[in-house]
N, C-alpha and C positions, 0 to 999 in steps of 0.2 A: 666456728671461725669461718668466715668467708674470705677469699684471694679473690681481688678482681684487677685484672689488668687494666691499663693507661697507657695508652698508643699515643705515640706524637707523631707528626704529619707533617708535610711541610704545606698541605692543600687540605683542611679541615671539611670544609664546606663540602670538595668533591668526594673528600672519604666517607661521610656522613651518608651523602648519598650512594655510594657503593656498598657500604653496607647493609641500607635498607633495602637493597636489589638483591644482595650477594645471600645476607643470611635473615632475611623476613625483619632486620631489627626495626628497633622505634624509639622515637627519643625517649626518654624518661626526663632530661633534663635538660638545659640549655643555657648558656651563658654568652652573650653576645657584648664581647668588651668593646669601648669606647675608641679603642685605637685600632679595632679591626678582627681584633683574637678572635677565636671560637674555643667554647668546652663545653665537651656535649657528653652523656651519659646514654648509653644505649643500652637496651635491653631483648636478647632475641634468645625464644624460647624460657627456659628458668635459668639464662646466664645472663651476665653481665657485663661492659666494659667500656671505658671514658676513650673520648679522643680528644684530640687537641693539638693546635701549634706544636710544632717545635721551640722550646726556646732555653738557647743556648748558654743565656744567662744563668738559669735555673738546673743547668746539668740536664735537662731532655734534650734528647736528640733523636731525632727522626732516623728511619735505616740509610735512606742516601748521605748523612749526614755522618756517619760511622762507618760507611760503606758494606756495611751489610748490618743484620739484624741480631739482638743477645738473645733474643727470646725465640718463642715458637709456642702458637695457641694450637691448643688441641679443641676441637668441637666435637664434644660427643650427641649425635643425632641419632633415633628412630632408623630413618632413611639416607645413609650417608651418601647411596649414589644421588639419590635427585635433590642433596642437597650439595653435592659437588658439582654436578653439573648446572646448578642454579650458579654457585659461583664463577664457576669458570663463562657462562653466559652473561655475566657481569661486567667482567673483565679480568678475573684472575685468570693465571697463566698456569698450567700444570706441572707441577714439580713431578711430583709420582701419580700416575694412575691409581685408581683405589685398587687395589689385591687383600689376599684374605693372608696374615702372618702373623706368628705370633698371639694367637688369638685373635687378632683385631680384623676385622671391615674395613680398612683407613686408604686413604689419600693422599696427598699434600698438593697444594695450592699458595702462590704468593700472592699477594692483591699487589692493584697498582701504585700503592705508596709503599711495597717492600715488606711488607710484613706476612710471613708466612703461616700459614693453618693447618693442619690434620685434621683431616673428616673422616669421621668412622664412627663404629661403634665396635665394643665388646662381642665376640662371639658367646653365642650358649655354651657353656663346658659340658 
């Protein structure tokens, strides 16, 4: 079974590009609608995750759009500080500095359309 998240946005185009800044992603796919939409599938590292409009018709909503977020992506990375600090030289904003708890390497980061991440990884036991 694979889970892949689907982010909506209310600036697809700008998040697309903050992602390939933030976390090395790449398109894998691309849908440029007629009336302006974007839906894009990204892929960075061996994960994966769609973005797209907000659209209120269809029940997505972007986090400004709910005033905050239901979810929270975790990225499990190799290198979780230089790939926090990749983020955050993006334009994500730091939520928690990365510290070592709980087992974990991790971080937290919100990007600039509201959606929040965990950058870490597992400690050795």
């Amino acid at each position: 079974m694979a889970l892949t998240p689907w982010l909506s946005v209310r600036e697809p185009m700008q998040a697309i590009a903050f992602y390939k800044a933030a976390f090395d992603a790449v398109e894998v796919y691309r849908f440029d609608g007629p009336d302006g939409t974007v839906v894009a599938r990204l892929a960075a590292e061996d994960g994966e995750f769609w973005v797209s409009d907000e659209s209120p018709e269809h029940g997505n909503f972007s986090p400004p759009a709910l005033g905050g977020s239901t979810v929270r992506m975790i990225l499990t990375v190799a290198d979780p500080d230089a790939s926090f600090a990749r983020a955050v030289a993006a334009g994500a904003t730091v939520i928690n500095p990365i510290t070592e708890g709980h087992g974990w390497r991790v971080g937290r980061v919100i990007d600039p359309f509201e959606h929040h991440w965990e950058i870490g990884r597992e400690l050795a036991g």
